[in-house]
N, C-alpha and C positions, 0 to 999 in steps of 0.2 A: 504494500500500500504506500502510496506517494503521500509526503507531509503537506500538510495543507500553510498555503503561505501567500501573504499578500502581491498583491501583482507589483511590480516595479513602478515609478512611475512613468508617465508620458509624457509629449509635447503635443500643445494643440494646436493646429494652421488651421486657416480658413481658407477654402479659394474662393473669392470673387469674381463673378461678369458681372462688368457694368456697362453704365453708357456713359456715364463722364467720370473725370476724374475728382472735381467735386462730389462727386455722389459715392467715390469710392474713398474720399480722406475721410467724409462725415458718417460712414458705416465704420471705418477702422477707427474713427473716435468711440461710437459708442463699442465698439468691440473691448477696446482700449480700459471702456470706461469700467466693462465689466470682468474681465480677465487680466488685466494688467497691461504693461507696457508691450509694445510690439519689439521684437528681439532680431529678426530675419524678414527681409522683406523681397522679393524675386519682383526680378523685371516686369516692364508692364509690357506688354504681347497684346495684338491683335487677334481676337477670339474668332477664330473662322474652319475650326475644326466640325462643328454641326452648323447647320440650319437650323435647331432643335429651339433658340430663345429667340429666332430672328419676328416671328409676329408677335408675340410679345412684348419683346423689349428694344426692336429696330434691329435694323442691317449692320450697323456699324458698333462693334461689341470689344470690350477688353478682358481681358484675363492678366490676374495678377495672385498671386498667394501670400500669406504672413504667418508669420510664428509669433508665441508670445516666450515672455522672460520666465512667468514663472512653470513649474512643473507641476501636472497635475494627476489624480487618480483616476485610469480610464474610464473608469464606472461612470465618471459624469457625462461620456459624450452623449449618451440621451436627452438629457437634462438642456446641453449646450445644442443640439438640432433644435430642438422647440425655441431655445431663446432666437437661434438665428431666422426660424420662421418669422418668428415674430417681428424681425428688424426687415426681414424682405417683404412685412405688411406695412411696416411704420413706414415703408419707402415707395409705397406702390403712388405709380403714376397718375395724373388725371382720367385716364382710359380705365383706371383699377387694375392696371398690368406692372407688372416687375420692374424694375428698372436697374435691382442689382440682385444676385443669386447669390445667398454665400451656403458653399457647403463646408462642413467643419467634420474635420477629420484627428486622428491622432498617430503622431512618431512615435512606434516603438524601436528598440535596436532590432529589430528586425522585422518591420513593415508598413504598412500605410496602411490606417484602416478609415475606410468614410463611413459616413452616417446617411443615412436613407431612411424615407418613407416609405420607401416603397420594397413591396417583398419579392424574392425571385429565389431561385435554387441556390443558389452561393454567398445568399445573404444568412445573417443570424438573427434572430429576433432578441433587441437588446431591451422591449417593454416601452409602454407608452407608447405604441404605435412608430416604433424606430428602429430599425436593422441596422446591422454593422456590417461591411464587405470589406474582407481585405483584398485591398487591390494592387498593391504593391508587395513582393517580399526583396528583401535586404540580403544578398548572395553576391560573394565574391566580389566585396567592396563599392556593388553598385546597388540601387534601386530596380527591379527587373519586372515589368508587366507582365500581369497573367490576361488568360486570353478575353477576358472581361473588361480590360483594363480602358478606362476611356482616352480617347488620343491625345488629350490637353494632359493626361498625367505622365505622358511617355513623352514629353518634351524634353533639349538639352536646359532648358528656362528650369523645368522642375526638380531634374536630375541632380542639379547643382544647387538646386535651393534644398530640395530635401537633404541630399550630404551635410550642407550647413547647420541644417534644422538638425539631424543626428550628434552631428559632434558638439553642439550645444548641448545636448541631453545626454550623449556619455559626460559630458563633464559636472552638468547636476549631479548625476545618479555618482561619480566619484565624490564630491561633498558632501553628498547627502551621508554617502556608509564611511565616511572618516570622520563626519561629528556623531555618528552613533555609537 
C-alpha cells in the first residue's frame, strides 16, 4: 500500500484571447488582484490557430499566457475556473459576447493540466461542474503535446514560457522543503 501524502505544490497560468490589449492588462489586474503578482508573462501572438472565438469575439484575436509568484494547492483549480468564468462575464461585450477567454490551468514538474467545462474521455471530473485534462507532459527537458493537445499550446511562444513557469516552481518547491 502506497503512503498517502499531500500533492506538491503548483503554479497557476492563465491563457488569455482577447481583443485589445487594454482589455487584457485590466483582466490581469483583476487576476493580479486575486492570486497575486504576475511572475512570467509570454509574448503576445496573434490568435489564429481556430476560427473557434472569431463570431464571438471578432477576426482579429491575441493570445498571451501568465504565471503568478505565488505557489498554490492544485485542488483549487476548480475553484479558480469558476472565478475566471466569472471575469469572462464581468467582460462581456455590448453584443453579450466575450471579448476575453481566460483558461486557467496549472505547472506541475511534470505537466500542464487545464481546467474545463466541458466533459470528454480524457478529461477528469475535478466537481462543481469542472474537468481537469492534462495536456501537456514534461519528458526529456521539454513540454510535449498529446494528441488532444490544442495548437496554441504546442507553440515555440508557450514552450518557452512554460520552461520558465517550471523553473520558477522547482525553485518554490526547493524553499519550501529547506524551511521545513
Amino acid at each position: 500500500m502506497g503512503k498517502i501524502k499531500e500533492a506538491e505544490p503548483v503554479k497557476l497560468i492563465c491563457g488569455l484571447i482577447y481583443d485589445t490589449v487594454e482589455r487584457f492588462e485590466s483582466v490581469v489586474n483583476d487576476l493580479e488582484a486575486k492570486f497575486g503578482p504576475v511572475e512570467c508573462e509570454s509574448e503576445q501572438a496573434e490568435f489564429s490557430h481556430t476560427g473557434y472565438y472569431s463570431e464571438e469575439m471578432g477576426e482579429e484575436l491575441f493570445r498571451s499566457f501568465v504565471s503568478f509568484e505565488n505557489i498554490i494547492n492544485p485542488v483549487r483549480l476548480k475553484d479558480i475556473k469558476h472565478f475566471t468564468n466569472e471575469l469572462e462575464i464581468k467582460n462581456l461585450g455590448s453584443d453579450e459576447g466575450r471579448t476575453v477567454n481566460v483558461d486557467p490551468g496549472v505547472v506541475t514538474l511534470s505537466s500542464l493540466i487545464l481546467a474545463s467545462t466541458k466533459d470528454f474521455s480524457h478529461r477528469i471530473y475535478l466537481g462543481d461542474g469542472i474537468y481537469g485534462e492534462v495536456t501537456l507532459l514534461y519528458e526529456n527537458k521539454l513540454f510535449m503535446p498529446l494528441k488532444w493537445t490544442y495548437p496554441d499550446y504546442k507553440t515555440p511562444i508557450m514552450a518557452e514560457f512554460l520552461i520558465r513557469v517550471r523553473i520558477a516552481l522547482m525553485e518554490n518547491i526547493i524553499e519550501l522543503r529547506k524551511s521545513k
